[in-house]
C-alpha positions in Angstrom: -9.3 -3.4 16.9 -6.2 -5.7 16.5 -7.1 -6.3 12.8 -7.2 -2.3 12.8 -3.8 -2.5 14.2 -2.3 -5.8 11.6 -3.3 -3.8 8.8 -2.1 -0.6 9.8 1.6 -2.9 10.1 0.6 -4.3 6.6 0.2 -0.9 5.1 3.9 0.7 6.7 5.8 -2.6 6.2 5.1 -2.6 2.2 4.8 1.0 1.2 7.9 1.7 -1.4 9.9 3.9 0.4 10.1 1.0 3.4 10.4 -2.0 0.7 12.8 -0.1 -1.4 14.9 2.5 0.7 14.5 1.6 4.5 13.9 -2.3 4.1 15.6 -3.3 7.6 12.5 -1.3 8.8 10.1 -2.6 11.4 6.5 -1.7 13.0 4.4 -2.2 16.2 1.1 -0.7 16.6 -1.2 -0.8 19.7 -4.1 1.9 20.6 -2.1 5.3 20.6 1.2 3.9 20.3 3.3 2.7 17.8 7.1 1.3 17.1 9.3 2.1 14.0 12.4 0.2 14.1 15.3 0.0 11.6 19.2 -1.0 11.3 21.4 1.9 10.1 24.4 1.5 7.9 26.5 3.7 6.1 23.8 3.9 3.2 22.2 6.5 5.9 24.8 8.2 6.5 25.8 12.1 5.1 29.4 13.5 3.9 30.7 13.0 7.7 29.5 9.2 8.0 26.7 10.0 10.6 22.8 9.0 10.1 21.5 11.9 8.2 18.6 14.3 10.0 15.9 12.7 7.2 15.8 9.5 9.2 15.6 10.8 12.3 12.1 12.8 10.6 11.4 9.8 8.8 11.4 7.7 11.9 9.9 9.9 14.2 6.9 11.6 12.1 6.7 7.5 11.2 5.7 6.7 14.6 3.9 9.7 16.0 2.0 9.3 12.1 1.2 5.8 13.3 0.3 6.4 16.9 -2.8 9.2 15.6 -3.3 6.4 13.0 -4.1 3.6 15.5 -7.2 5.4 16.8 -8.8 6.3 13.7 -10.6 3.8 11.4 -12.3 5.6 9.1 -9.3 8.1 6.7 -6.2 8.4 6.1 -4.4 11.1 7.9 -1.7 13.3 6.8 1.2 15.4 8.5 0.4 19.1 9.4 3.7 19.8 10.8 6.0 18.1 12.8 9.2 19.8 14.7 12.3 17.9 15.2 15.1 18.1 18.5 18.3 16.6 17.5 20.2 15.3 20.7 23.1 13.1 19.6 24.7 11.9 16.8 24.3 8.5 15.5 26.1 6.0 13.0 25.4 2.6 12.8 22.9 -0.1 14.8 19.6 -0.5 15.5 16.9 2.4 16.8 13.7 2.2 17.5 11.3 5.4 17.3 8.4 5.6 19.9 5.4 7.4 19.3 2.6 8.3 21.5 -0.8 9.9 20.7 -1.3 13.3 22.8 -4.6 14.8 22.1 -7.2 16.1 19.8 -7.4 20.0 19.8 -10.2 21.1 17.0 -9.1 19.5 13.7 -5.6 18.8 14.8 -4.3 15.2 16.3 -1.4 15.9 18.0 1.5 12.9 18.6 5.2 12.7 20.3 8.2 10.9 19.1 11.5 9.9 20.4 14.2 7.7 19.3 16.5 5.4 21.2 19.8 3.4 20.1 20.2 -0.1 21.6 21.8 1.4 24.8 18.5 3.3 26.2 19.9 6.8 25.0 17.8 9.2 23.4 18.9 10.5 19.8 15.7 13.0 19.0 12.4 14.0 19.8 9.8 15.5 18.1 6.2 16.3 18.2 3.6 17.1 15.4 0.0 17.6 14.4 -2.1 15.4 12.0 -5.0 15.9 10.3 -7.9 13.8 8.3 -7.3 13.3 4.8 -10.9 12.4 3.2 -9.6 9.5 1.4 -11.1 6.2 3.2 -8.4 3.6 4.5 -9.4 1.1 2.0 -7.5 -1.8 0.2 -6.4 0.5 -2.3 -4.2 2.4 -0.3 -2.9 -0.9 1.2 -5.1 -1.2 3.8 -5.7 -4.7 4.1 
């Protein structure tokens, strides 16, 4: 299961978006769980030099994603939806996202998110649904 788990880390950590856009980016995984860190400059920012709402998504649909991930071996899963509360602004520093597996209802997996700065305060929350892809978690897709 922990190889599950390292390869799951391996497959985040070196997609292009996170080598490329978001390379400060960090991940944990455990059994229904998962942790998406990064440090924000003002490359996130929009027009009025706070972190732009795509992070926060990013982040959060990053870790729920993750969380569903962890307990299925066999596919790759993909977002349904996911809905996004916006608390407080942010600029710059370090946040970590934390998502948590819910439940299965029918075809849906469903996860929760939420992101904290480095003083304990909540930024965002979200939840979502996830879904089996049909395509294998193979080496391929970085799975390794």
């Amino acid at each position: 299961m922990e190889d599950h788990f390292r390869k799951l880390e391996r497959m985040y950590l070196n997609a292009n978006i996170n080598q490329k856009l978001f390379e400060s980016t960090t991940c944990s995984i455990q059994e229904g769980k998962a942790q998406i860190g990064i440090v924000v400059d003002d490359r996130y920012h929009h027009a009025l030099g706070g972190l732009h709402g795509s992070v926060y998504f990013k982040l959060m649909d990053d870790a729920a994603f993750f969380a569903v991930q962890s307990l299925i071996r066999d596919q790759f899963i993909l977002t349904a939806n996911f809905q996004v509360q916006f608390l407080r602004p942010f600029s710059t520093g370090r946040l970590i996202a934390y998502g948590e597996y819910l439940l299965q209802e029918n075809k849906d997996w469903k996860a929760r998110a939420f992101i904290m700065d480095e003083d304990q305060k909540i930024l965002a929350k979200g939840e979502g649904n996830f879904r089996k892809s049909g395509i294998a978690l193979t080496p391929d897709i970085g799975y390794k």
